[in-house]
PDB file as gemmi writes it, atoms N, CA and C in Angstrom:
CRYST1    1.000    1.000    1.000  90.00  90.00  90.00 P 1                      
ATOM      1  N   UNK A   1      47.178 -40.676  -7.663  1.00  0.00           N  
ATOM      2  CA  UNK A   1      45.824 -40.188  -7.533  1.00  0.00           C  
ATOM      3  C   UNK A   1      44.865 -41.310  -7.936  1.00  0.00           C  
ATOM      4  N   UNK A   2      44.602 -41.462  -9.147  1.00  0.00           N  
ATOM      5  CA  UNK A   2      43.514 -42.498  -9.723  1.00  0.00           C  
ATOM      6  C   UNK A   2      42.322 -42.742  -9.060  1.00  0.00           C  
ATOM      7  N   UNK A   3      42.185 -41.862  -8.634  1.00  0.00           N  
ATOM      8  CA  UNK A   3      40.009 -41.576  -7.427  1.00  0.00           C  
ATOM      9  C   UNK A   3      39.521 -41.384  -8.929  1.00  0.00           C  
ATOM     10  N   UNK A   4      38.294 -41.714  -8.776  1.00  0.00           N  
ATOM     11  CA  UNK A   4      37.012 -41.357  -9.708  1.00  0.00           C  
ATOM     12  C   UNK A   4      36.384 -40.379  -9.166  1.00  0.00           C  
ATOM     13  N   UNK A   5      35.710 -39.548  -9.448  1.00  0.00           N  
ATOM     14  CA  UNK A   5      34.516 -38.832  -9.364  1.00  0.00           C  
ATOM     15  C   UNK A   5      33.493 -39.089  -9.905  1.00  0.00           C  
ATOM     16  N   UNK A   6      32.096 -38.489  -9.398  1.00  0.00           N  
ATOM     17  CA  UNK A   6      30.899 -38.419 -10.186  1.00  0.00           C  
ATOM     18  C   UNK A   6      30.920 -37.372 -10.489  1.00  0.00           C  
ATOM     19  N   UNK A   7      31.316 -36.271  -9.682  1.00  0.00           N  
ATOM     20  CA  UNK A   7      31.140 -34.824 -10.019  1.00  0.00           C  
ATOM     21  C   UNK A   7      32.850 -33.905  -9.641  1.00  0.00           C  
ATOM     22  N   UNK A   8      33.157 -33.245 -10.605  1.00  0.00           N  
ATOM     23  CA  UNK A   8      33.889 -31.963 -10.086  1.00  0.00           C  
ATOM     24  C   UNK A   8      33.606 -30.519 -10.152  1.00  0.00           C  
ATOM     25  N   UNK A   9      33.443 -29.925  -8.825  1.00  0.00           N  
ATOM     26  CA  UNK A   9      33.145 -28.638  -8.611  1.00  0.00           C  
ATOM     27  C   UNK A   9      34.434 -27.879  -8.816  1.00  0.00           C  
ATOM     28  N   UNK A  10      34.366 -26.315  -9.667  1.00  0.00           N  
ATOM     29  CA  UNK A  10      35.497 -25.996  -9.618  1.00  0.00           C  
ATOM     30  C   UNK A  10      35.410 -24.991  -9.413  1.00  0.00           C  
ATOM     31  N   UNK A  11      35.816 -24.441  -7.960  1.00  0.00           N  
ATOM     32  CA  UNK A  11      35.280 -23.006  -7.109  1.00  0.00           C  
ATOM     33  C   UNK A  11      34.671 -23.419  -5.619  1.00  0.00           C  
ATOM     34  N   UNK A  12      35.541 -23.047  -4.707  1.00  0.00           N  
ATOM     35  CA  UNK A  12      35.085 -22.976  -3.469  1.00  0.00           C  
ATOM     36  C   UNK A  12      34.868 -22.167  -2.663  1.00  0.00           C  
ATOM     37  N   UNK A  13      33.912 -21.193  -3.573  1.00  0.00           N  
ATOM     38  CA  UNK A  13      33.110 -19.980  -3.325  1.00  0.00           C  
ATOM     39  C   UNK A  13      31.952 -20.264  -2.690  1.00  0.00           C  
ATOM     40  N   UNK A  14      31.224 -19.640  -2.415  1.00  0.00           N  
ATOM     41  CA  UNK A  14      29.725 -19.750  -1.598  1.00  0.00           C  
ATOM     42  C   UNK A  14      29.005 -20.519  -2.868  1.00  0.00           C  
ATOM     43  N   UNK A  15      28.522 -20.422  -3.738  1.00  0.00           N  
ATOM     44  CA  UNK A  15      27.839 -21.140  -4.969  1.00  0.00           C  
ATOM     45  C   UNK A  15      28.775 -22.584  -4.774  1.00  0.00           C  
ATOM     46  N   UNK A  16      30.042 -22.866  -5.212  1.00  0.00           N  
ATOM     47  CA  UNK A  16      30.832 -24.266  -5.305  1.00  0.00           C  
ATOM     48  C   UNK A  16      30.517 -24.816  -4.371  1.00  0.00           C  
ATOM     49  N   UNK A  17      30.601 -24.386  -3.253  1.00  0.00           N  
ATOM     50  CA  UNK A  17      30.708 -25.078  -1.973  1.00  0.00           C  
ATOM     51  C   UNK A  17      29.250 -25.589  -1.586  1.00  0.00           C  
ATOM     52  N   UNK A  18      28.102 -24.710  -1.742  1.00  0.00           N  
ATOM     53  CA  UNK A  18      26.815 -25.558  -1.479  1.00  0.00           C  
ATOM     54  C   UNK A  18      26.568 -26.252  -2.978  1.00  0.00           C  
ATOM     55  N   UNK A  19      26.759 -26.222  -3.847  1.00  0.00           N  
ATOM     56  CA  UNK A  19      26.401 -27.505  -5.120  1.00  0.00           C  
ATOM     57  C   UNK A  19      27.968 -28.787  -4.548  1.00  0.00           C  
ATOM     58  N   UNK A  20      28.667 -28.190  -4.441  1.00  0.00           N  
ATOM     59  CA  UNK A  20      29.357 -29.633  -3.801  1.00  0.00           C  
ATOM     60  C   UNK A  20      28.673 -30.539  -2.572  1.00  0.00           C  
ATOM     61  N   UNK A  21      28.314 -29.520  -1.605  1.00  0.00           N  
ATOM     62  CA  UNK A  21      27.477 -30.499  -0.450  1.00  0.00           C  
ATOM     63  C   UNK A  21      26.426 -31.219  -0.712  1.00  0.00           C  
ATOM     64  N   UNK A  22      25.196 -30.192  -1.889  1.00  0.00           N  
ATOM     65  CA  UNK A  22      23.873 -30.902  -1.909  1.00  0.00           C  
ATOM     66  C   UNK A  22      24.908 -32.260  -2.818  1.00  0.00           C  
ATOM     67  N   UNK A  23      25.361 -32.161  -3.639  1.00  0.00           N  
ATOM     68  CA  UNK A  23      25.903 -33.472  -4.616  1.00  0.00           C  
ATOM     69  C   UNK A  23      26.586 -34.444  -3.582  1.00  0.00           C  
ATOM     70  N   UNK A  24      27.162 -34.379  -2.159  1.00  0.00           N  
ATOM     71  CA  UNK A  24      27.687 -35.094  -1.397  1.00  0.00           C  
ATOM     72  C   UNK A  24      26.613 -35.488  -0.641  1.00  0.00           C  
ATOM     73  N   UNK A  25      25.578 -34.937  -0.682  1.00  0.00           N  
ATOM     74  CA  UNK A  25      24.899 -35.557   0.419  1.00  0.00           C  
ATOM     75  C   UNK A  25      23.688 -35.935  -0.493  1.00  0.00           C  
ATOM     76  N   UNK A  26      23.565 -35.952  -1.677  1.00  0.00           N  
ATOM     77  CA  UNK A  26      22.431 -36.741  -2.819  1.00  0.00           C  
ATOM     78  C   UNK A  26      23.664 -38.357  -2.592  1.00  0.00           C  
ATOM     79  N   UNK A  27      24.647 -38.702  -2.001  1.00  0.00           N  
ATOM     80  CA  UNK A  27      25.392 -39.604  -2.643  1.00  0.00           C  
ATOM     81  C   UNK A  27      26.217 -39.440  -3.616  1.00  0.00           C  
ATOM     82  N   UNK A  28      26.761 -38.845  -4.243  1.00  0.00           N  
ATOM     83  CA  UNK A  28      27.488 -38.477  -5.196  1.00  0.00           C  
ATOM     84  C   UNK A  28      29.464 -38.254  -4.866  1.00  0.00           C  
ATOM     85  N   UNK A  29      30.241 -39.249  -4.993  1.00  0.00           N  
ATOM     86  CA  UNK A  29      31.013 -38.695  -4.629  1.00  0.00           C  
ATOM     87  C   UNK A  29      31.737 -37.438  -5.605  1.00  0.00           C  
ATOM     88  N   UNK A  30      32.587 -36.437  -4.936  1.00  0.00           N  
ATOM     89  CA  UNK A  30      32.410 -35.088  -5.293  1.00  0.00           C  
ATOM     90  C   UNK A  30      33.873 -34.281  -5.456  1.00  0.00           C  
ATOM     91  N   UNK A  31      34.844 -33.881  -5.920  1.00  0.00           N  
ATOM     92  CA  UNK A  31      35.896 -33.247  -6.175  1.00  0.00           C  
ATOM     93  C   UNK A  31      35.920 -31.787  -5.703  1.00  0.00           C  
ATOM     94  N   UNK A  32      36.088 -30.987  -4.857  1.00  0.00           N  
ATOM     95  CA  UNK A  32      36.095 -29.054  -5.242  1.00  0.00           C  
ATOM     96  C   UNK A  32      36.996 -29.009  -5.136  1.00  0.00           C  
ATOM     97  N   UNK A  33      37.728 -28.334  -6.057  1.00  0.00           N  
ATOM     98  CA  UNK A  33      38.605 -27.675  -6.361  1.00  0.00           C  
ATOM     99  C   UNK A  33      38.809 -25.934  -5.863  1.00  0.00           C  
ATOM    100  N   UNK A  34      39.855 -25.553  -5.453  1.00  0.00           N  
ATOM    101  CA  UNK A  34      40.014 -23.879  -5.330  1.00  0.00           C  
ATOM    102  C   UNK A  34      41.365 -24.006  -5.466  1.00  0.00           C  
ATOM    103  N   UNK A  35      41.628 -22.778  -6.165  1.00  0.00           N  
ATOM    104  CA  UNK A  35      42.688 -22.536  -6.751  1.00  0.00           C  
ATOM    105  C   UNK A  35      43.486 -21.577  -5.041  1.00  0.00           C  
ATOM    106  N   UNK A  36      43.058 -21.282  -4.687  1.00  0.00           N  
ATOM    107  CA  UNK A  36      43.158 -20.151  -3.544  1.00  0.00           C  
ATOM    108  C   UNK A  36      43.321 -21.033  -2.388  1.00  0.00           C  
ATOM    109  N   UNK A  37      44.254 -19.894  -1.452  1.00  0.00           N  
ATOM    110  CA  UNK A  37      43.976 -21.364  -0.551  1.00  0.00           C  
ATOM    111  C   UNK A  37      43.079 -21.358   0.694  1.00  0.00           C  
ATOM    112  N   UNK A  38      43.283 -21.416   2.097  1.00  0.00           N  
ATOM    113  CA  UNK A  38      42.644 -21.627   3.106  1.00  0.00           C  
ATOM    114  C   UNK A  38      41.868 -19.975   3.540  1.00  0.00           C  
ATOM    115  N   UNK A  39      41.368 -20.045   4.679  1.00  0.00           N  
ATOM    116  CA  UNK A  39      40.728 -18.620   4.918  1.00  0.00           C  
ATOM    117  C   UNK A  39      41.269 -17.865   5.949  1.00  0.00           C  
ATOM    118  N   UNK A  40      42.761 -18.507   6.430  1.00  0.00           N  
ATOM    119  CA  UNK A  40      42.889 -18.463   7.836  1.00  0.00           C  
ATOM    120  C   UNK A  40      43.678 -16.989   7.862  1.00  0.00           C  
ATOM    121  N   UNK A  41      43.881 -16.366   6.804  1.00  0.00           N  
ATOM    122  CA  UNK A  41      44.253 -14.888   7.236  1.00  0.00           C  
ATOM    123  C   UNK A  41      42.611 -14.525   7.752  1.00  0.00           C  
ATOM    124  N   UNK A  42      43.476 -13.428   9.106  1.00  0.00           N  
ATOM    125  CA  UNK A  42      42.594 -13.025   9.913  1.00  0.00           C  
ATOM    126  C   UNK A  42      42.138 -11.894   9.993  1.00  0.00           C  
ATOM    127  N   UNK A  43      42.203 -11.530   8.678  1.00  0.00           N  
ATOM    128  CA  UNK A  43      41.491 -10.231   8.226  1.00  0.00           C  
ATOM    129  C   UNK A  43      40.216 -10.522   7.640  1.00  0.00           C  
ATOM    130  N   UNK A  44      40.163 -11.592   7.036  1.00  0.00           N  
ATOM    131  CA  UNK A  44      38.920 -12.349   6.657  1.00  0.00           C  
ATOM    132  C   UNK A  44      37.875 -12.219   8.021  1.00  0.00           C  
ATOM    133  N   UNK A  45      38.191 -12.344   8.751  1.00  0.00           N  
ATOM    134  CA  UNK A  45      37.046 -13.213   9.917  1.00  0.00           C  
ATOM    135  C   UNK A  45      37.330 -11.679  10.885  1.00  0.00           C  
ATOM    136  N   UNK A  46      37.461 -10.651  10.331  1.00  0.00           N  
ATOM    137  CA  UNK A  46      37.283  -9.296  10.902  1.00  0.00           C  
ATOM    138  C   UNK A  46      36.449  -8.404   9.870  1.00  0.00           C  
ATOM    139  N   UNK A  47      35.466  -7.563  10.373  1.00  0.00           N  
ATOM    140  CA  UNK A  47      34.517  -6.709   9.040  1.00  0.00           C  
ATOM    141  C   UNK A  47      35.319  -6.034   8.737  1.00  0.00           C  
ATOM    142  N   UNK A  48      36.351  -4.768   9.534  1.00  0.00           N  
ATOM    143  CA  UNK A  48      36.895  -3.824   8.757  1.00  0.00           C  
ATOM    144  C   UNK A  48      38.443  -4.462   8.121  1.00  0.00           C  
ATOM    145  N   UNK A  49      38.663  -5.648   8.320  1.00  0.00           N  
ATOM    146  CA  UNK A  49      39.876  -6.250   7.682  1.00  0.00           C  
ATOM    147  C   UNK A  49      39.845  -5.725   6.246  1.00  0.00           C  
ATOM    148  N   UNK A  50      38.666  -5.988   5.921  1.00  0.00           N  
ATOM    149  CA  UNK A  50      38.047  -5.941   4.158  1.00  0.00           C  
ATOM    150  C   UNK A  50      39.309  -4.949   3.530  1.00  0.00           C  
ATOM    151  N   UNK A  51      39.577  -3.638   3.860  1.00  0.00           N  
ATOM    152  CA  UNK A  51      40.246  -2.966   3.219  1.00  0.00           C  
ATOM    153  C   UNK A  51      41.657  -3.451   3.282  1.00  0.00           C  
ATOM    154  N   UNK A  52      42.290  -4.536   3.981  1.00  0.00           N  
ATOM    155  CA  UNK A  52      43.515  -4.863   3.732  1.00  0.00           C  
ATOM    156  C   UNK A  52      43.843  -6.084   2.924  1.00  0.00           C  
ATOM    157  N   UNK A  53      42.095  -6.933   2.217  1.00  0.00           N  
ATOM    158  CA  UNK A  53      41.777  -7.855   1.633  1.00  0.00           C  
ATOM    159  C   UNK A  53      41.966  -7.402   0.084  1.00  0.00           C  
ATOM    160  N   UNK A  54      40.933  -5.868  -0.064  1.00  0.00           N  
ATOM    161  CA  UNK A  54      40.551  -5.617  -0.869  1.00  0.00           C  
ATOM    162  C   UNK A  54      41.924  -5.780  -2.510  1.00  0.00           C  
ATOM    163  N   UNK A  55      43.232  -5.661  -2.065  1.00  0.00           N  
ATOM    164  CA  UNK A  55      43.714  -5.385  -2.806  1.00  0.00           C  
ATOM    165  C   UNK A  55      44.956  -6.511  -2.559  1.00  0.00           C  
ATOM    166  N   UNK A  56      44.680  -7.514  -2.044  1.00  0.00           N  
ATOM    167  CA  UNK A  56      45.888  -8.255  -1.473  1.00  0.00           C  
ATOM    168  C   UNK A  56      45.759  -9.603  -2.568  1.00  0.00           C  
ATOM    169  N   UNK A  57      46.848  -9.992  -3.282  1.00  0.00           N  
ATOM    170  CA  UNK A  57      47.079 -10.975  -4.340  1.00  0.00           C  
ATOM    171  C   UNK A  57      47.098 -12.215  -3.767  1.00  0.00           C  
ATOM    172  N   UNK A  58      46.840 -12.286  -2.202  1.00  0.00           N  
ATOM    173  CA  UNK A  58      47.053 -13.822  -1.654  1.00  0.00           C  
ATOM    174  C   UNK A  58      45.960 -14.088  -0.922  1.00  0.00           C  
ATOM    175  N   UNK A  59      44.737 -13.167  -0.934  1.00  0.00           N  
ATOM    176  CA  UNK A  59      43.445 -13.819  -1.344  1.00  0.00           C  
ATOM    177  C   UNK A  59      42.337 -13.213  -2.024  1.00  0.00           C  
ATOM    178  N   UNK A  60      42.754 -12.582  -3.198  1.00  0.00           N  
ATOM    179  CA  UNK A  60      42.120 -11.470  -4.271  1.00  0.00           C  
ATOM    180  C   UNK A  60      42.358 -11.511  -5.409  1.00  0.00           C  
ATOM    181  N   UNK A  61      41.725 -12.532  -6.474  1.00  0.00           N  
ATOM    182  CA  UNK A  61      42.638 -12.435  -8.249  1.00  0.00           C  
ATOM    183  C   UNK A  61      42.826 -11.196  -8.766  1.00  0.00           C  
ATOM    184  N   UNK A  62      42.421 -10.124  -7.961  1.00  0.00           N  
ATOM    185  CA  UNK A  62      42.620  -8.642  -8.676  1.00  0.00           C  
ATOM    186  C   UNK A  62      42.468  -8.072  -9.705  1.00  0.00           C  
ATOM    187  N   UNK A  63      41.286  -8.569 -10.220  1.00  0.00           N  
ATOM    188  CA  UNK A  63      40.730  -8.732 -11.295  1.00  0.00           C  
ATOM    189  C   UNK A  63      40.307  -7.026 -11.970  1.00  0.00           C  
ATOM    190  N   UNK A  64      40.629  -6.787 -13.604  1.00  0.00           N  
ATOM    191  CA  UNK A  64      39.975  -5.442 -14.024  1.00  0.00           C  
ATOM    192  C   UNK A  64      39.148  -5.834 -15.294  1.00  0.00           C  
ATOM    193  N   UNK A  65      37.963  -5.073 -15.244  1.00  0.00           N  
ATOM    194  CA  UNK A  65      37.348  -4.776 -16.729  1.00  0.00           C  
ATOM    195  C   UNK A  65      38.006  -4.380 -17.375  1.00  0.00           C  
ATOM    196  N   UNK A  66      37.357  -4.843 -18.590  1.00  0.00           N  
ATOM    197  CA  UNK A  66      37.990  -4.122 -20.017  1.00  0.00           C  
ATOM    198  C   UNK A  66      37.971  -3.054 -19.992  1.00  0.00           C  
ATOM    199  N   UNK A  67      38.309  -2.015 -20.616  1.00  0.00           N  
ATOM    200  CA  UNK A  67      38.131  -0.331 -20.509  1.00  0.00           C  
ATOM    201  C   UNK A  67      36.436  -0.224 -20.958  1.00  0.00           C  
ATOM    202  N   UNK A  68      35.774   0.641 -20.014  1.00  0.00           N  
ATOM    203  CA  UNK A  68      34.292   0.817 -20.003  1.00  0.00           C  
ATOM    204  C   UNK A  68      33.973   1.486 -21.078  1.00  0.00           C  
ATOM    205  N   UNK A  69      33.257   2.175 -21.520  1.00  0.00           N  
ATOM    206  CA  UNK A  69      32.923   3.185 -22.413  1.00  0.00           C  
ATOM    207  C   UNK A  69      32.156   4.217 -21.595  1.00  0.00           C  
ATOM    208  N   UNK A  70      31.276   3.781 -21.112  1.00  0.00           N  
ATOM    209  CA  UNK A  70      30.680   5.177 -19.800  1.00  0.00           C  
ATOM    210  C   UNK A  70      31.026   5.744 -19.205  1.00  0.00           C  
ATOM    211  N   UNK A  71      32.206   5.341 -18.460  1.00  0.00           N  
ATOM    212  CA  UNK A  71      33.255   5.511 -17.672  1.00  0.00           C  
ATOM    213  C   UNK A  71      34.427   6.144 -17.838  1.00  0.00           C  
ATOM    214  N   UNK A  72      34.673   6.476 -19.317  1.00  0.00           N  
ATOM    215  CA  UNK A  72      35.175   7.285 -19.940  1.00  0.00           C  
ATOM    216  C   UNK A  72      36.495   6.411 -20.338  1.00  0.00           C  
ATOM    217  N   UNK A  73      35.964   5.286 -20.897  1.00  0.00           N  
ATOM    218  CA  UNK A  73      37.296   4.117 -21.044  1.00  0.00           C  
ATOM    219  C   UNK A  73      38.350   3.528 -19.712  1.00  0.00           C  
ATOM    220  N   UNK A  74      37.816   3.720 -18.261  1.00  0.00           N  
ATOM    221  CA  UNK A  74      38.952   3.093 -17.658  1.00  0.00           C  
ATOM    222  C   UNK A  74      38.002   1.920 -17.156  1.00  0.00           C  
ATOM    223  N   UNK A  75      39.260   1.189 -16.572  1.00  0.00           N  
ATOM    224  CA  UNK A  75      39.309  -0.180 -16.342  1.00  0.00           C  
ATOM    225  C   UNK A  75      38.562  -0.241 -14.686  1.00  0.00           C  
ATOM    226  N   UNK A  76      37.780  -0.888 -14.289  1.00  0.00           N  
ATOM    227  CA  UNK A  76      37.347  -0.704 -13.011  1.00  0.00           C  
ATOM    228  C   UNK A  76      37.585  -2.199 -12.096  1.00  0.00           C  
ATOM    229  N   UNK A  77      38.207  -1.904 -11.284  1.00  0.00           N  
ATOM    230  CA  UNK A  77      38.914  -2.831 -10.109  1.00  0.00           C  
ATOM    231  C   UNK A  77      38.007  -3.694  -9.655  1.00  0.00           C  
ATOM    232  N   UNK A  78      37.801  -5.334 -10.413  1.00  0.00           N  
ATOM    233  CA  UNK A  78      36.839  -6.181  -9.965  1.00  0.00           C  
ATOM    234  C   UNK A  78      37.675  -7.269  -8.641  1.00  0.00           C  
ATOM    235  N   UNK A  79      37.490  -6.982  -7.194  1.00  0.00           N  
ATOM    236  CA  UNK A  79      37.917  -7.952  -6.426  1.00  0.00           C  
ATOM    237  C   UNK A  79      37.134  -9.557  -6.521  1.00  0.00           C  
ATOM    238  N   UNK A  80      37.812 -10.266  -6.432  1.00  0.00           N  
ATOM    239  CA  UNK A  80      37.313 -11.390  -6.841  1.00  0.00           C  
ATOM    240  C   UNK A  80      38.137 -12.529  -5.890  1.00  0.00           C  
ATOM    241  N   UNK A  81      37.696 -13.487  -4.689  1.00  0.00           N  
ATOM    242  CA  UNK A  81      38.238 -14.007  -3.870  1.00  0.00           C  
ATOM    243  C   UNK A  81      38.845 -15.236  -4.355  1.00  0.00           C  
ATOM    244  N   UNK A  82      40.553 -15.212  -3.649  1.00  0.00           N  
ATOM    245  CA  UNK A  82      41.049 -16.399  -4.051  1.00  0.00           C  
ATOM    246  C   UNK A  82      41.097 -17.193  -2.974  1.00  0.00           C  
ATOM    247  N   UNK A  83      40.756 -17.621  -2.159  1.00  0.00           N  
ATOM    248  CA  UNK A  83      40.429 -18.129  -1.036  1.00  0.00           C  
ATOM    249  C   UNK A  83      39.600 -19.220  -0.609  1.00  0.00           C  
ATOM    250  N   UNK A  84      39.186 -20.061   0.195  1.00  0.00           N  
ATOM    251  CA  UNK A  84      38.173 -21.104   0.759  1.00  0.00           C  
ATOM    252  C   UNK A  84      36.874 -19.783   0.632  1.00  0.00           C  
ATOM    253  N   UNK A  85      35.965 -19.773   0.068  1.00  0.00           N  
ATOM    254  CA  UNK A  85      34.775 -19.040  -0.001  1.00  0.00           C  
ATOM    255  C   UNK A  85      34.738 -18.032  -0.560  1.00  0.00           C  
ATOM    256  N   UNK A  86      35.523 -17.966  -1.594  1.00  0.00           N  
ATOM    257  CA  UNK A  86      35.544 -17.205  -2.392  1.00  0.00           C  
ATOM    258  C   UNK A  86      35.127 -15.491  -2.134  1.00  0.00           C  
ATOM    259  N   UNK A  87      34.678 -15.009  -3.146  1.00  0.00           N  
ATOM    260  CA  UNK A  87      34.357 -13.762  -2.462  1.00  0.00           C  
ATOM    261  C   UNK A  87      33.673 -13.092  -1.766  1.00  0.00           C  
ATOM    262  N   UNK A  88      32.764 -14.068  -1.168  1.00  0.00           N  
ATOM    263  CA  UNK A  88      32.294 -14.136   0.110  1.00  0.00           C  
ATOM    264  C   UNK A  88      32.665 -13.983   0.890  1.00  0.00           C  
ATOM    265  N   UNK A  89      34.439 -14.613   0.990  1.00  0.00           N  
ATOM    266  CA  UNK A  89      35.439 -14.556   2.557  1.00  0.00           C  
ATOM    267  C   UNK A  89      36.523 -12.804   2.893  1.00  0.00           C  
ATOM    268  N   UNK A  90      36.064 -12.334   1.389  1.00  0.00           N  
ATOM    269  CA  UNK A  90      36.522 -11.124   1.771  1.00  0.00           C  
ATOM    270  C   UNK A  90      35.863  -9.945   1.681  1.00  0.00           C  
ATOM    271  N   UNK A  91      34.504 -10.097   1.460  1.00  0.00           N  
ATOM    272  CA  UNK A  91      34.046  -8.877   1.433  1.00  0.00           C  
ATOM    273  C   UNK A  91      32.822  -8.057   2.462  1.00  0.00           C  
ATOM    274  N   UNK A  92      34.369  -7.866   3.456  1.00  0.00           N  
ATOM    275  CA  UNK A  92      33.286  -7.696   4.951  1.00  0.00           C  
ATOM    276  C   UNK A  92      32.395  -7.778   5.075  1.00  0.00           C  
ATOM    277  N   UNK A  93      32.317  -9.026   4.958  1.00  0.00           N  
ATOM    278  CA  UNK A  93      30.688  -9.081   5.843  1.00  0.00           C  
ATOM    279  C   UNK A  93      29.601  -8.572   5.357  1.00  0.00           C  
ATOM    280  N   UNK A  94      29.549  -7.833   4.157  1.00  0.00           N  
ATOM    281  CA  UNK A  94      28.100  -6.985   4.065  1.00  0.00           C  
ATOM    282  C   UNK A  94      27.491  -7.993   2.908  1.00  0.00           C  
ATOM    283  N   UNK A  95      26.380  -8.078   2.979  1.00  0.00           N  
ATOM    284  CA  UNK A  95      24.802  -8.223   2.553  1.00  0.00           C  
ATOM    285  C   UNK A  95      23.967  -7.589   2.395  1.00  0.00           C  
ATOM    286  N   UNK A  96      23.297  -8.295   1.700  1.00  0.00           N  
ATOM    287  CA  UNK A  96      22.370  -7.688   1.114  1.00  0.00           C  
ATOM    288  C   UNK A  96      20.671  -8.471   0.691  1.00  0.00           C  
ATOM    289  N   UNK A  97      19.841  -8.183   1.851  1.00  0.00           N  
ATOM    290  CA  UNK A  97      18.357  -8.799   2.137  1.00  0.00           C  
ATOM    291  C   UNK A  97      17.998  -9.098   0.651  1.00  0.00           C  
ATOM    292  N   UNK A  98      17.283 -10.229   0.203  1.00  0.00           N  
ATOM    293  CA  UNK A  98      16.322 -10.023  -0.675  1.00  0.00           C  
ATOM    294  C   UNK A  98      15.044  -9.689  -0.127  1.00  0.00           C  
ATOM    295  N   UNK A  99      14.805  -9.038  -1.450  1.00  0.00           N  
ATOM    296  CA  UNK A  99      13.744  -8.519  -2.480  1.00  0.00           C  
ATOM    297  C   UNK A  99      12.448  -9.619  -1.439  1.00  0.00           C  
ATOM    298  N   UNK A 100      11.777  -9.583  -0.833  1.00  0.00           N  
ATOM    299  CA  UNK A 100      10.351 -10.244  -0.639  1.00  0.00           C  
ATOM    300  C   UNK A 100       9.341 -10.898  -1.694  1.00  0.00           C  
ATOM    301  N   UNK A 101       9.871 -10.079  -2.552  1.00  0.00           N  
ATOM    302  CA  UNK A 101       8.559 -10.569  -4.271  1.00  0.00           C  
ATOM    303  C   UNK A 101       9.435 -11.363  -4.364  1.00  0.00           C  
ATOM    304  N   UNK A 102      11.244 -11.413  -4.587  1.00  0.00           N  
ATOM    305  CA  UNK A 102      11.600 -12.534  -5.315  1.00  0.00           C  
ATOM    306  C   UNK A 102      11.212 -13.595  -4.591  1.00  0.00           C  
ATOM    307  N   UNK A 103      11.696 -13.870  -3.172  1.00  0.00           N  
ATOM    308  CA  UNK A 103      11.043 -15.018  -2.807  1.00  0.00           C  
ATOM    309  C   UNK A 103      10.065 -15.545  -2.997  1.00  0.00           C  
ATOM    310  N   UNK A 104       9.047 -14.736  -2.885  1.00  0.00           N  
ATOM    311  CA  UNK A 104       7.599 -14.991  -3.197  1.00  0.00           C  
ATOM    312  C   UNK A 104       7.203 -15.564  -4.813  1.00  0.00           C  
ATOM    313  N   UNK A 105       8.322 -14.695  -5.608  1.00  0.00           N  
ATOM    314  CA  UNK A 105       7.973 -15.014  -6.949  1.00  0.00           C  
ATOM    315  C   UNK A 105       8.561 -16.506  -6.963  1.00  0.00           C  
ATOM    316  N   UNK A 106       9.569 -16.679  -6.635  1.00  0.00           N  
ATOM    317  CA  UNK A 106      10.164 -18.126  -6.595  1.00  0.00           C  
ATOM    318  C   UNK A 106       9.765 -19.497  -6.226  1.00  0.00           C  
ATOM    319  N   UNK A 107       8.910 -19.341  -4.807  1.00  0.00           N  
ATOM    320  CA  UNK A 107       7.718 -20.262  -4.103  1.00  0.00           C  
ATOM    321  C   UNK A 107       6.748 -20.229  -5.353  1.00  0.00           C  
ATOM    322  N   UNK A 108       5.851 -19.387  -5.897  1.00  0.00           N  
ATOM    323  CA  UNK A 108       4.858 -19.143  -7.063  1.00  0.00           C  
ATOM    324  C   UNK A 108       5.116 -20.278  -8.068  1.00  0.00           C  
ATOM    325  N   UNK A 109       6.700 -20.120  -8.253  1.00  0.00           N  
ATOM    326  CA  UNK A 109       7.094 -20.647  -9.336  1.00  0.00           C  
ATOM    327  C   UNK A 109       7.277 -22.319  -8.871  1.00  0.00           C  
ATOM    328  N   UNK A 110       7.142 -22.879  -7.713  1.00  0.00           N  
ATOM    329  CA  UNK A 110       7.284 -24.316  -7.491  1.00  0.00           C  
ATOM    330  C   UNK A 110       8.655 -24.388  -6.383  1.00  0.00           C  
ATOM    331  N   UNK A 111       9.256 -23.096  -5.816  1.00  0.00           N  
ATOM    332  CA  UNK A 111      10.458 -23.585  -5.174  1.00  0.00           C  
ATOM    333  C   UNK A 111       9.920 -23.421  -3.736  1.00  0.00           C  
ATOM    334  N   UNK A 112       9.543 -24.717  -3.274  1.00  0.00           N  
ATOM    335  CA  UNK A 112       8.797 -24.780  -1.853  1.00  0.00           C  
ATOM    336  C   UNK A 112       9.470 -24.242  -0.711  1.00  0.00           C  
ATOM    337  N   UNK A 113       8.869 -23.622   0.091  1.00  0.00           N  
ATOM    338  CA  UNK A 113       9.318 -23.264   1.538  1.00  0.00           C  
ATOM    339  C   UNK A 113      10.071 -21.718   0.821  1.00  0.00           C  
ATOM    340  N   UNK A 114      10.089 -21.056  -0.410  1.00  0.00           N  
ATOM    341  CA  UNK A 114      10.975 -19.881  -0.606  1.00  0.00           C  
ATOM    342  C   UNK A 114      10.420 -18.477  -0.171  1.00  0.00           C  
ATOM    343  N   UNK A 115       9.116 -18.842  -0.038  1.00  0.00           N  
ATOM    344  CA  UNK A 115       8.117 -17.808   0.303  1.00  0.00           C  
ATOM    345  C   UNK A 115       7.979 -16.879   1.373  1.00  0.00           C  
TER     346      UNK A 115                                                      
END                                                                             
């Protein structure tokens, strides 16, 4: 091995993956790391796949909370993507618009063009 880095990203989730690019393309050479591997199951790149994602250990850390207290102490099933895009790549497709004020509040605040 013996490469240098300037930077290592560790997560090639939607967040890892754009702070790795802006840092590759400021010049920076750049490391990402994912523990998970490629995206090429093709349940990913289908919306209703999601439910055969949701619970699958080969691209899902299958992650649980601690026992809740509201909830009446059980543990609640956090999916969490092990995959190229993390949990982004498995969770069909759905979104969710922002908020209009946040943008707006964000431009206000100096982040140009957010408005």
């Amino acid at each position: 091995m013996g490469e240098e880095f300037d930077f290592i990203v560790i997560g090639a989730g939607s967040a890892g993956c754009a702070v790795a690019s802006r840092l590759g393309e400021a010049g920076h050479k750049v490391l990402l790391l994912e523990a998970g591997g490629s995206d090429r199951n093709p349940f990913i790149h289908i919306p209703l796949g999601y439910s055969l994602l949701y619970d699958n250990p080969s691209v899902n850390w299958c992650y649980e909370s601690l026992p809740e207290p509201h909830v009446n102490g059980r543990r609640l099933f956090q999916p969490r993507g092990k995959v190229l895009g993390g949990t982004g790549a498995i969770n069909g497709m759905i979104y969710m618009r922002g908020q209009p004020q946040d943008f707006d509040g964000w431009a206000a605040d100096g982040c140009i063009g957010w408005g």
